[in-house]
C-alpha positions in Angstrom: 0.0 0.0 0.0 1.4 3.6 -0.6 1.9 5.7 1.8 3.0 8.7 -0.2 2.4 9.9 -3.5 4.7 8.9 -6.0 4.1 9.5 -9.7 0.7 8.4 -10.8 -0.1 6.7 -8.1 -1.6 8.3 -5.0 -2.0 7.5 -1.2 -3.7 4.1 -0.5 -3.1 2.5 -4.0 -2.2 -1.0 -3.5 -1.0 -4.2 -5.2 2.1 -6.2 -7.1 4.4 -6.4 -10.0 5.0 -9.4 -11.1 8.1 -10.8 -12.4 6.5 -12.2 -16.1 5.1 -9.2 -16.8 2.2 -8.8 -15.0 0.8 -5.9 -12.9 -2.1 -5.1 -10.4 -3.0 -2.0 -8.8 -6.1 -1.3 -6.7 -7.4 2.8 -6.4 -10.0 2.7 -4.0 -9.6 6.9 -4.0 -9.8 6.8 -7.9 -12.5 3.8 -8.0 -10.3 2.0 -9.9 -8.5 -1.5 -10.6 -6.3 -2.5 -13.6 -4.4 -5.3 -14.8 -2.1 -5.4 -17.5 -0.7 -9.0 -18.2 1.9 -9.0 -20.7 3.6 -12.8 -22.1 7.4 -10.8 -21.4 8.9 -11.4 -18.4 10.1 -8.2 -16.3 14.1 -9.0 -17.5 12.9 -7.8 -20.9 13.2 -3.7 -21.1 10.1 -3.6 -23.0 7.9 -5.3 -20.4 8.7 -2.8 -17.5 8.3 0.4 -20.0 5.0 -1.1 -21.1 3.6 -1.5 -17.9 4.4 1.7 -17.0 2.7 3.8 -19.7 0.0 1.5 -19.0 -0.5 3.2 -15.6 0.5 6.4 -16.9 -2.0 6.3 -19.8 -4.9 5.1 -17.0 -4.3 8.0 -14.9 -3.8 10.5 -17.2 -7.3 9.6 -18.8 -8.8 10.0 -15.6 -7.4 13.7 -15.9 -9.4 14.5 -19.2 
C-alpha cells in the first residue's frame, strides 16, 4: 500500500508487479483496478516500459 504519492499513483493504491510481466493495482480513491498481463517477463526492457505507460496512460485519462 502507498503511503506517499509517488508519480501516478496516489495515497492508498495498493497491489504487485510481477516478475512475467504482470501488474495489479487497486485505487480505491480513484474507484479504480487495472491489470495489465503481458507474455514478457520483467528482465525484458520492454515489459517494464509497457507496464508503465499503461499506468501512466490510465491515470492521465482520468485527468481528461
Amino acid at each position: 500500500m502507498r503511503t506517499h504519492r509517488g508519480g501516478y499513483a496516489p495515497i492508498g493504491q495498493f497491489g504487485w508487479d510481477g516478475g512475467s510481466g504482470t501488474s495489479t493495482y487497486a485505487d480505491p480513491v480513484n474507484g479504480l483496478t487495472g491489470i495489465p498481463l503481458t507474455q514478457v517477463g520483467m528482465s525484458a526492457p520492454n515489459s517494464a516500459h509497457l507496464i508503465h505507460d499503461f499506468w501512466t496512460t490510465l491515470y492521465q485519462a482520468l485527468d481528461n
